[in-house]
C-alpha positions in Angstrom: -0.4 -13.1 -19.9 -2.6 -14.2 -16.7 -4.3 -11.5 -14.9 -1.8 -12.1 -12.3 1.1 -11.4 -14.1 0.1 -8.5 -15.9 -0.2 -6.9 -11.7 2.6 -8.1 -9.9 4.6 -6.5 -12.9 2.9 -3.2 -12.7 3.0 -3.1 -8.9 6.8 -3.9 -9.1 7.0 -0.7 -11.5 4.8 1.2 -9.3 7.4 0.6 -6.4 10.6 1.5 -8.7 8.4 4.7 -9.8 7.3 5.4 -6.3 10.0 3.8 -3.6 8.1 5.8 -0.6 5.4 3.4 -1.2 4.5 -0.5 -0.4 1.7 -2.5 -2.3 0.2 -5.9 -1.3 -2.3 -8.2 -3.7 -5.2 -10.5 -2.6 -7.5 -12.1 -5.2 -10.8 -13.0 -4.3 -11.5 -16.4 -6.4 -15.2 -16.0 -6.1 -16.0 -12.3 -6.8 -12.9 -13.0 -9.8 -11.5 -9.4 -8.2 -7.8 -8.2 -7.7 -7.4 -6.5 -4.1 -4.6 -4.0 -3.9 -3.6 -2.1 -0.6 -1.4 0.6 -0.9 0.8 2.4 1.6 1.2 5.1 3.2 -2.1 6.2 3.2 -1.7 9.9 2.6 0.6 9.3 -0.7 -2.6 7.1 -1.9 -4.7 9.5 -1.5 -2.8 12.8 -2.3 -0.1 12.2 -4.5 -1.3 13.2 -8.0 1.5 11.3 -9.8 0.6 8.3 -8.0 -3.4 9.1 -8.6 -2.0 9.0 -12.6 -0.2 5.9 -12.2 -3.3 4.2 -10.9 -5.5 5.6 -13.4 -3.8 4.1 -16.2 -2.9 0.8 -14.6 -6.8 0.3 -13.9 -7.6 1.7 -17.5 -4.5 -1.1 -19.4 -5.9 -4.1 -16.6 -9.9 -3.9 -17.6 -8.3 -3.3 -21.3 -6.8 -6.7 -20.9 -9.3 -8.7 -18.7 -12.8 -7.1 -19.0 -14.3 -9.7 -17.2 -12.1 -9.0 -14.1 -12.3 -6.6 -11.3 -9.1 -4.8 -9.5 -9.8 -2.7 -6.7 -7.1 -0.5 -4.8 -7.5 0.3 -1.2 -5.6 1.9 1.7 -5.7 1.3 5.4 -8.6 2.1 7.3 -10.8 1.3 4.5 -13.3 -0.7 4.7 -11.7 -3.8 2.6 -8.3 -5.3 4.2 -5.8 -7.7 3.0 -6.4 -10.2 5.2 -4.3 -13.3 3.3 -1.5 -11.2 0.8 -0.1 -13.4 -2.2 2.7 -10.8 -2.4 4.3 -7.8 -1.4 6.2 -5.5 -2.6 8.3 -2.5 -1.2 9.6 0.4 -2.5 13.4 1.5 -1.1 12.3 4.3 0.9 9.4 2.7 2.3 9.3 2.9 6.1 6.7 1.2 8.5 6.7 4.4 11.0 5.6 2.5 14.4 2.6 4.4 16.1 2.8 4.6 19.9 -0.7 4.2 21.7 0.3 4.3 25.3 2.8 6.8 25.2 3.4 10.0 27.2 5.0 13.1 25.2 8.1 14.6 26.7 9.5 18.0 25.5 12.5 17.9 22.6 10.3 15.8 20.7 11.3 12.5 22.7 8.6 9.8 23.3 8.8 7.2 26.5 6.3 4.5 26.4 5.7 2.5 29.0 7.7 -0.3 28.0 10.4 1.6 28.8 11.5 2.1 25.1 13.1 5.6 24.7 13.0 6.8 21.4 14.2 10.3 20.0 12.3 11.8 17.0 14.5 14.1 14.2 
């Protein structure tokens, strides 16, 4: 099994395990390393079950290819997936949109000024 293979099946398990989440994979030809970002933020770095998961993926991958390196990494790090070969979402994942130029009304309710009202639960 290619280094490659032996990922994109573990990620696909990791999203079944973990539908909140979404991964993406970049490999870097000349450093022979596996980039993996992993989303949301705040389940990579506080969810212990996730921490787990990781752990032991990392442990079976340099098991298998010792002479590779895989590397997970979240946004706002200092390493980005620039040029993704795949990605995968879980079924609960959700790309919350972040609102930059927005003014806070009362209720929870959010107008930007593109004139987007939007209501928050």
């Amino acid at each position: 099994m290619r280094a490659y293979d032996f990922i994109e099946n573990r990620l696909q398990c990791l999203v079944e395990h973990f539908p909140q989440m979404k991964v993406s994979y970049e490999f870097d030809g000349f450093s022979n390393s596996h980039f993996i970002e992993v989303l949301p933020s705040n389940e990579f770095r506080e969810n212990l079950e996730y921490s787990k998961y990781e752990t032991n993926l990392i442990i079976d991958f340099i098991s298998e290819f010792p002479n590779e390196e895989i590397v997970f990494v979240t946004k706002n790090d200092l390493m980005t997936i620039e040029n993704p070969l795949f990605i995968k979402k879980g079924s609960l994942y959700e790309n919350k949109p972040l609102f930059w130029n927005s003014i806070t009304w009362s209720n929870n309710s959010i107008l930007d000024f593109n004139l987007k009202f939007m209501r928050f639960p």
